[in-house]
N, C-alpha and C positions, 0 to 999 in steps of 0.2 A: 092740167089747168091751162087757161089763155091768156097770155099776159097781152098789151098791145102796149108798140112799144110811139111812146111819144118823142122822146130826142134822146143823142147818141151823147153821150159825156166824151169828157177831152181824156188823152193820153197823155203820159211824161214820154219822155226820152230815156228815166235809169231807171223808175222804177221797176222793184223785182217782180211784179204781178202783175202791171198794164203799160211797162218800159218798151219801146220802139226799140231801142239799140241797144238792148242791153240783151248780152247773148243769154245768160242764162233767166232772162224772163220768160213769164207765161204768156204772155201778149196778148195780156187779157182787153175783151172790147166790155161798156159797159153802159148798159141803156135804162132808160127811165120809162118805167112802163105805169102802168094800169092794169089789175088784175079782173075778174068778176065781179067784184065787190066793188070797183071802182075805188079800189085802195092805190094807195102811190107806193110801187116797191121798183129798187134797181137791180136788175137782172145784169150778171155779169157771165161769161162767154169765158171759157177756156179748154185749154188741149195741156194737159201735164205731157211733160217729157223724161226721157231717160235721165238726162240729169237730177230731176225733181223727186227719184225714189228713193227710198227708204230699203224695205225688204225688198226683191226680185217683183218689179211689177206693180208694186204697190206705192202712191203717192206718199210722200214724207211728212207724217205730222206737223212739224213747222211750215210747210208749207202750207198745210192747207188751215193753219191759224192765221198765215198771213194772209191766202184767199177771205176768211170770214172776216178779218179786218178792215182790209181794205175796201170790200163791198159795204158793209156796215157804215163805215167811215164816211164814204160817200153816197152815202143814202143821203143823209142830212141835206145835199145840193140840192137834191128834187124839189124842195121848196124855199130852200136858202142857197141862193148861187156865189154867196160871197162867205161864206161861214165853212170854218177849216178847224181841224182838232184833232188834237197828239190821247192815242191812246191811254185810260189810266186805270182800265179794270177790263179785264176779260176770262171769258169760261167759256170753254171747247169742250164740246161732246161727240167721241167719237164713236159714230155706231158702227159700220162698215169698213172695209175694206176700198178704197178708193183708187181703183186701175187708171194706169197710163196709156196715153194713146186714144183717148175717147172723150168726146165733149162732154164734157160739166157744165152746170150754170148754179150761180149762189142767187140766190133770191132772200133778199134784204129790205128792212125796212127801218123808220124810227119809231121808237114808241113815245118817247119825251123829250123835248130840250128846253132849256132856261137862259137865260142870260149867261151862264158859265161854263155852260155842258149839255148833252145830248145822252143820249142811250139809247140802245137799237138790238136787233137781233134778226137773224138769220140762218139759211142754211144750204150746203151744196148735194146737190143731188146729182144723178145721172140723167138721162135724155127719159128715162122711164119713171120717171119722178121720184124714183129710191131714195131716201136721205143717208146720204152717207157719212153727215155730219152737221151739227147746229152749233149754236153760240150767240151768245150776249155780251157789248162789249157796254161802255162807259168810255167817253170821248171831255174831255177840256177843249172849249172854242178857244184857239191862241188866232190871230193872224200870221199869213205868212212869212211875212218878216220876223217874227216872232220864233217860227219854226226852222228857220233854213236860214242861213247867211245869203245863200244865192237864190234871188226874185225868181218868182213863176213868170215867163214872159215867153212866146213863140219860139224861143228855140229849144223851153224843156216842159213844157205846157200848150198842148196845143189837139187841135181837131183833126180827124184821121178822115178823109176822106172814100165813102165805101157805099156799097149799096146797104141802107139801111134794110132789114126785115119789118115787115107790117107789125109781126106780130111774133110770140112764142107761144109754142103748144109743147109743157112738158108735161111727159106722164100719158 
């Protein structure tokens, strides 16, 4: 499939799946695309590490629940750039087997949100479009203040400068 990607989302500084300085992140990059359909989904970019396994080779479960989180989570900006929400129901289906040392991408979207909350679902695949894993979370909109004692502001929230891609072609 063709995603085309329209703008590049912001990075934190700790967090564990798209943290700059946090050694044991993914470093994960995450972009707001357009698929076929002209649906709004956010494609998210990663490389697991040795740290990140489970069995010999194989991504760690909890990690790859906070991979479908975090992409989910922020799918919601694609259309809401100010709207933020602490997880409060999620289901992970693991199909596969999920290798380190090779790009992944989670493609994510929202299905509903209301005044109180949002719900979404997505899934991580390989470069060959293989799903190696899906999920549907449920999201409560709090503000950031709300969520963290410490403000989102340029020194833990901020834009990574890179050469964007036009476009993805997984699968």
């Amino acid at each position: 499939m063709v995603f085309k990607v329209l703008k590049k989302q912001n990075n934190s500084k700790d967090c564990l799946v798209c943290g700059t300085k946090n050694l044991a992140s993914l470093n994960a990059s995450f972009y707001e695309c357009s698929d076929e359909n002209s649906e709004n989904v956010l494609i998210g970019v990663y490389t697991a590490k040795f740290e990140h396994q489970s069995y010999p080779n194989r991504l760690h479960g909890g990690m790859i629940s906070a991979i479908l989180d975090e992409a989910i989570g922020r799918a919601v900006q694609i259309n809401n750039p100010d709207i933020w929400g602490v997880t409060i129901d999620m289901s992970v289906k693991f199909k596969k087997p999920v290798p380190l040392e090779q790009t992944l991408y989670s493609v994510t979207k929202i299905n509903s949100i209301s005044n109180i909350g949002f719900k979404g679902e997505g899934y991580l695949c390989d470069k060959t479009g293989t799903i190696l894993a899906s999920g549907t979370a449920t999201y409560f909109i709090l503000p950031p203040e709300k969520i963290s004692s410490v403000a989102l502001d340029e020194t833990n929230w901020y834009y990574i400068e890179e050469k964007i891609p036009k476009t993805f072609v997984i699968g």
